[in-house]
N, C-alpha and C positions, 0 to 999 in steps of 0.2 A: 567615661566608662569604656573598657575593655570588651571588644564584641569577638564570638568564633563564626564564622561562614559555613554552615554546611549546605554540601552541593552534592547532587545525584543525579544520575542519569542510568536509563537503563536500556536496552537494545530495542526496546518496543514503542518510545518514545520518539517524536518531530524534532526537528529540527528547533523549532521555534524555542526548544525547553533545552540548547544547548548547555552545556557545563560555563560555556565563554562570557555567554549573555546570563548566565545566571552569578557569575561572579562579577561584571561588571554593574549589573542593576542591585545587588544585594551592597558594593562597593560605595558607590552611590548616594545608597541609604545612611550608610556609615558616616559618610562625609556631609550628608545636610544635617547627621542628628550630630557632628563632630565626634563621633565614638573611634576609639582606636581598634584598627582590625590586628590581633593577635596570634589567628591560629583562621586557616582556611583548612577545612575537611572535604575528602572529596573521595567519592564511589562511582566510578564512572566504570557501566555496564552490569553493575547490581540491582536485581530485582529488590523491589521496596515489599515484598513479601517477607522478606529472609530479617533476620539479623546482622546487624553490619558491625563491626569494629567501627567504623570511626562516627556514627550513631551513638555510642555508648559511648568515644570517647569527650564527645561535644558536652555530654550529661555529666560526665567526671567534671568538668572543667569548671561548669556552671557550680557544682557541687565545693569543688576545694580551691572556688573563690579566685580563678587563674582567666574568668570570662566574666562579665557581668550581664553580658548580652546573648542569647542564641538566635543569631537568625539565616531563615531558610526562605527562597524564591517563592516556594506556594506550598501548602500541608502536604501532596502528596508526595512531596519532594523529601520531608520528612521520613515518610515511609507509608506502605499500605498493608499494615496489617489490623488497620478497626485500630478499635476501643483500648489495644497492648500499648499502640504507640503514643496513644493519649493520656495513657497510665503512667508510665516513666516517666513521662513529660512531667506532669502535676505532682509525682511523688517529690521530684527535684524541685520546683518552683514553689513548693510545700517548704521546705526545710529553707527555701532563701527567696524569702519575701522582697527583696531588693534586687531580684534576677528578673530578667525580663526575656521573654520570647517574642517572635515577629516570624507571620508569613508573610509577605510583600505580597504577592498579587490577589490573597484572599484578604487584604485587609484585617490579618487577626493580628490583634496584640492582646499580652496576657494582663495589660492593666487597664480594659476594658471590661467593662460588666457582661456578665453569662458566656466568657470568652471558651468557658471549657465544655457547656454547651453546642456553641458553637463550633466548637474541634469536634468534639463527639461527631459534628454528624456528618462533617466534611471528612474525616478521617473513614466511618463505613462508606460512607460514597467513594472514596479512593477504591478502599479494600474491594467494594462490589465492584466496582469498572475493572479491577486487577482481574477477578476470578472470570467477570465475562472476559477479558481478552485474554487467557490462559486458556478458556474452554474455546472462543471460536478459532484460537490457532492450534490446541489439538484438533479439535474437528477436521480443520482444512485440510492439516499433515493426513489424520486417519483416510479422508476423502481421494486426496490425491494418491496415496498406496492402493486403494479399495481399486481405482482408476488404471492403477501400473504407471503411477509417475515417480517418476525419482524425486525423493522431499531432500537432498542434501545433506550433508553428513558426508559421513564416512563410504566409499564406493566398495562392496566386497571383492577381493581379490578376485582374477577372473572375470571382470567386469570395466567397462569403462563409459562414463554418461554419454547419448547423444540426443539429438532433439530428438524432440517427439514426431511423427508423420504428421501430425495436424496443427501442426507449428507452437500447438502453446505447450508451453514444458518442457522436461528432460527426462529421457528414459534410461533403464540401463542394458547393454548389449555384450554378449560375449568378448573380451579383449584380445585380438588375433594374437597376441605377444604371450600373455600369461592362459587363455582357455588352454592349448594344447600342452602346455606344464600342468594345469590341474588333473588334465586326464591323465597324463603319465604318472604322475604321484600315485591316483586312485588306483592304478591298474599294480604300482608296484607295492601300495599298502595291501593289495587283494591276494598279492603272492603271496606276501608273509615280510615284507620288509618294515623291518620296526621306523616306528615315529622318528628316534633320535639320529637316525642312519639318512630319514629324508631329508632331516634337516643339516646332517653335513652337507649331503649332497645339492637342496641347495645352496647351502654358501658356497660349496665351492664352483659351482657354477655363476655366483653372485647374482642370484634372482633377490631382488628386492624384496621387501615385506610391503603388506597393505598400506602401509603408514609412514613409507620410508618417503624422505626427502625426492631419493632417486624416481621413485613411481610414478608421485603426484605432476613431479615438472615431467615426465615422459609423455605422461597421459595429458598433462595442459599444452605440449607440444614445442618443448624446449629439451634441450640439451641436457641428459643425467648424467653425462663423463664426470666423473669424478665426485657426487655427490656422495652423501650418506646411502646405504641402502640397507638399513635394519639388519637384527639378526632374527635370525628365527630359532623360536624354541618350542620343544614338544607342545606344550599347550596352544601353540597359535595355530600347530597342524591339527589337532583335535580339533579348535573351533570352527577352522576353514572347511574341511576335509570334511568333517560330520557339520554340516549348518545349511540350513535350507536355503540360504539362497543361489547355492550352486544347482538346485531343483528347478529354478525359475520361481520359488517362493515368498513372499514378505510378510509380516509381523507389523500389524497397528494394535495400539492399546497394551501391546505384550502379548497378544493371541496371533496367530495364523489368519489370514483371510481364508475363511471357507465357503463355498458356495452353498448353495440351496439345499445341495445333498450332503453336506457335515462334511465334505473331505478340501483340502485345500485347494486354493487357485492359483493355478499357475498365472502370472502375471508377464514374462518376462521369457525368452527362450533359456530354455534350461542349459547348461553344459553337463550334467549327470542325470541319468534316471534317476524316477524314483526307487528303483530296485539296487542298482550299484549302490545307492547311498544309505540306504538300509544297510548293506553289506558291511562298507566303511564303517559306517556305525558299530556295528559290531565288533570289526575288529578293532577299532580303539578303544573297545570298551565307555561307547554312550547308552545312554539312557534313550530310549524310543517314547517313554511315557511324556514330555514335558516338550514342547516347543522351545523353550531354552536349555539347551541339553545341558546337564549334570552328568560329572563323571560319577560313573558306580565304584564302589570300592572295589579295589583287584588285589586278590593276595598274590602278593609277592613269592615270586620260587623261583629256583638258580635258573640262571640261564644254559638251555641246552646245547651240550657239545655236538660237532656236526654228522656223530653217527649214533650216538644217543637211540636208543631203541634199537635199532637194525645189528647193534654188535650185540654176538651171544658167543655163550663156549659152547667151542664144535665137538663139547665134549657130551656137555650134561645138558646142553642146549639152553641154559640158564641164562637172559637178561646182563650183559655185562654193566657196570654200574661203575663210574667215574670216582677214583678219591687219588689220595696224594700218598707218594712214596717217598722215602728218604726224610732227612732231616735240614733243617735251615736253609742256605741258599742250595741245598741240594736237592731240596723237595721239586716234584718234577710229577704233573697228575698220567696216571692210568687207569685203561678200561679193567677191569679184574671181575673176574668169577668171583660169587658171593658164598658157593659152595663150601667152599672150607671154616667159613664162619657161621652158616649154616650148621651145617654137620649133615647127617645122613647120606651122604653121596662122596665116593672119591674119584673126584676127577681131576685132582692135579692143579686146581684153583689158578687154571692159567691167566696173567697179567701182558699187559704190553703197552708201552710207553703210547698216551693218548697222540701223540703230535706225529708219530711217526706212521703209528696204523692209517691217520687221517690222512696224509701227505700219501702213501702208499695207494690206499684205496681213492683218490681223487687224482692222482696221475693215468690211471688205471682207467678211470671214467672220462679222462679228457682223453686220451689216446683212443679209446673203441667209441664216444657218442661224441668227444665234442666238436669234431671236426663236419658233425651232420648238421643240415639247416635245422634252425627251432620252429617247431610247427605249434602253432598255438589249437588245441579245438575250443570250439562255441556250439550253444545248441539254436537253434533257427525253427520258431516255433509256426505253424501253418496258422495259428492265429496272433497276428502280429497286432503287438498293442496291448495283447489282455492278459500278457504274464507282468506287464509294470503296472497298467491299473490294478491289478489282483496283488502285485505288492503294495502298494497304495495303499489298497483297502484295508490288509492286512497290519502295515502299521499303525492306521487308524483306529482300528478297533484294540491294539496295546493300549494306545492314548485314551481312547474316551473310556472302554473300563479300568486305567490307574484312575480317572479323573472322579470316577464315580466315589472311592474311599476320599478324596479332600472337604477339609470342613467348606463347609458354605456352599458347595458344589446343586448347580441347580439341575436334580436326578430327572426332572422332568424331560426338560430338554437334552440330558446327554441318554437317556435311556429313547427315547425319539432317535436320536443321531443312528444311537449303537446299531437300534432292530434296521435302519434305514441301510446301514453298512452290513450287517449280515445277511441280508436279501440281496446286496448289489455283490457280495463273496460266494454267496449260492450262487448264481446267475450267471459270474464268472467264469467259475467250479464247472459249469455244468456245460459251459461253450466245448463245441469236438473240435478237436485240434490233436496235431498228428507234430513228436519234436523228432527232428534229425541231427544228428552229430557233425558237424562241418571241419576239416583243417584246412588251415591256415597258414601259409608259412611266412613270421615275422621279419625276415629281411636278414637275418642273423643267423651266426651258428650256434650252437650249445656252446660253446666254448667262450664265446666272445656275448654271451646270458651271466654264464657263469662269472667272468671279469666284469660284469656291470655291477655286480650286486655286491657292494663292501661289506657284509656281514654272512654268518653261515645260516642266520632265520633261512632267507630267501633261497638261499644254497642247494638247501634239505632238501627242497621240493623239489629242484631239478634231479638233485641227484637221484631221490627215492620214485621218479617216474622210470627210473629201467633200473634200481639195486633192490633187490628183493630183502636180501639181508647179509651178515659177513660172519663168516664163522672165526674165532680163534681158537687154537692149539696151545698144550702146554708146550713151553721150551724143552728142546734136544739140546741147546746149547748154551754153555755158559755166558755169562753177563746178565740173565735178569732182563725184568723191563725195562728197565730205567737206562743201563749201559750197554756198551757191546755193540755187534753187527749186528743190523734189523735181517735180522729172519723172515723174507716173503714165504717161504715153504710153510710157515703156519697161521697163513690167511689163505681162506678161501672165498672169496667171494658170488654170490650165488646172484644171478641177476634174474630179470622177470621174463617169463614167457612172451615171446612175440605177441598173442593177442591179448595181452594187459598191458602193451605198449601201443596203446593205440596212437596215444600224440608222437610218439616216435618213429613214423612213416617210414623214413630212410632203412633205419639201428633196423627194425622189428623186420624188414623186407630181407 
């Protein structure tokens, strides 16, 4: 007779149930019954809950007459999902009566009397010992997060394990390498620099990703010259950048750990407030409502040129509005008055080549602000601490009432949480606290702001803290928009009042 070997082993399993010992005892067998072994199957680190490929394919075999024999080390070995795996078993040994099964260490064979009986109920006995040791190792994972212990896995960027103080465990701690990159990101996604622009900038600084070969040996304390170090793409900055564990936060069961008062616990020292992250959130366009953030749908619209709004005609004071001149490769875009398509007003529908106004009015701003230091202001509140608990709370109450609309949602408990958080928002609300305006000067000039930032998002802002707005003029002079000598005589640029310059210390003095 012709035998197949099926062997299993799954991560949760002793030693004692090796794959090695399991094919040499099943070997063995084979040789006192004189059976020829034809086909060894082997699943080594799958759970006997799942469906297996080479489970099914032992049962073909039995099936289209290429095995006469199946045998397995012990039934669980077979698998543990109950009564399923006892069913395909007997449907096959059904159809070929001259097939034979064998567990070896439970002593079943299928040409013994009440043998399917007997599978019956050592197969739910598997299945039950699977589901408890599924449930006491989620437990432990859920216990040790509840704790602030690091369960293993994946370490969040920004992060690197170290024991615990009380020696049993591993915690996680701000990573001296990558924390002061998270907060640079944060601060230049808060100006206005898009996702895709961060993530040039880090490649080309070549900061690794979470996952990259380079990180893990850095962080294990080996040498990353020359490894892999991921790329990074927009969505990996959404998930870091917006994801709670830059809060000091973590997630058992799929929920937030929250304390006694419904708001989350900090487990871990945070490297962002909770209010910066809120912030972030927003400007990536996350979802507040859900612990696993979902992007929200964003309608797509052109991207804005870098005077976009602030250019108008110095004529009819009209909005200049961006489109394209000329034809084929000679098409070339311009600001232009909308007036003449319009109608009612004549004022001469003045045009000007977008690249050269832009060039113009930015040499103009690096020559009179950028050679001044950048002063950053912040506001510094007399009650420190309860403008981020008070964002806190405030996100929490988005959270628990989206949660109140989901099916199955227990209203009891989130209508408890809610009233719990708009007493602790009143209470907040109602603290006296005095904010003042602080400057700051970053170490930088305006000028050397403006070369950090590879896109005109970020630009905008510097620029539009001292350009009030820029006027255009119809042309005196031949050439048009598009051709010809740029004409500075018909720009005028209107800049802001010293006191709406208040970041601008130097400029506004």
């Amino acid at each position: 007779m012709n035998a197949v070997l099926y062997l299993r082993l799954s991560s949760s399993d002793d030693a004692s149930t090796s794959i090695v010992r399991q094919e040499a005892d099943l070997r063995a067998l084979c040789e006192r019954h004189g059976w020829d072994v034809v086909e060894v199957l082997t699943d080594d680190g799958i759970s006997g809950t799942k469906v297996r490929a080479n489970a099914t394919e032992a049962l073909r075999m039995l099936r289209a007459r290429e095995a006469d024999v199946l045998a397995v080390w012990k039934l669980d070995r077979w698998g543990r999902r109950g009564a399923a795996d006892v069913a395909d078993l007997v449907a096959v040994l059904d159809e070929r009566k001259d097939a034979r099964f064998i567990a070896l260490q439970d002593g079943l064979d299928s040409t013994q009397q009440a043998w399917r009986l007997i599978a019956s109920v050592l197969s739910e006995v598997g299945r039950a010992e699977a589901e408890n040791t599924s449930t006491r190792i989620r437990s432990s994972i859920a216990h040790r997060r509840r704790v602030g212990r690091h369960t293993g896995g994946r370490v969040p960027f920004g992060y690197r394990t170290a024991a615990h103080p009380d020696g049993q465990g591993r915690i996680l701690e701000p990573d001296p390498v990558e924390a002061p990159i998270v907060r640079e990101v944060a601060e230049r996604l808060l100006r206005g620099e898009t996702p895709t622009s961060v993530c040039r900038g880090l490649a080309l600084a070549g900061v690794p990703t979470a996952l990259s070969v380079s990180r893990r040996t850095r962080q294990a304390g080996g040498d990353p010259t020359g490894l892999p170090r991921g790329t990074w793409y927009v969505q990996t900055i959404r998930k870091v950048w917006g994801g709670d564990p830059l809060a000091g936060r973590v997630m058992a069961a799929g929920a937030l750990i929250r304390g006694e008062d419904g708001l989350p616990v900090q487990r871990w020292e945070p490297i962002l407030d909770v209010g910066t992250l809120g912030r972030l959130r927003d400007v990536l366009g996350l979802s507040h409502t859900s612990p696993r953030l979902s992007a929200q749908p964003v309608q797509k619209r052109r991207a804005a040129r870098l005077l976009s709004g602030v250019a108008v005609c110095g004529v009819c004071s009209r909005r200049l509005y961006v489109r394209t001149k000329g034809t084929g490769k000679g098409q070339v875009p311009v600001y232009a008055c909308p007036a003449g398509r319009e109608g009612g007003f004549d004022c001469g529908s003045p045009s000007i080549t977008a690249e050269r106004l832009e060039g113009y009015v930015t040499d103009q701003w690096r020559s009179i602000v950028g050679p001044f230091a950048e002063v950053r202001s912040f506001e510094v509140r007399s009650d420190e601490g309860v403008a981020e608990a008070l964002a806190e709370v405030e996100e929490n109450v988005r959270e628990t009432t989206a949660a109140l609309g989901l099916d199955g949602a227990d209203l009891g408990a989130l209508v408890a949480r809610l009233e719990a958080l708009k007493a602790t928002r009143a209470r907040l609300r109602a603290t006296p606290s005095t904010v003042e305006t602080v400057l700051e000067k970053t170490g930088r000039t305006f000028g050397e702001a403006w070369d950090a930032f590879p896109d005109d998002g970020a630009r905008r802002d510097l620029l539009f803290e001292a350009l009030h707005h820029v006027e255009v003029f119809p042309a005196v002079r031949r050439g048009g928009a598009g051709g010809g000598t740029f004409d500075s005589d018909r720009v005028r640029i209107i800049w802001r009042a010293p006191e709406e310059v208040a970041s601008f210390e130097d400029f506004a003095g």
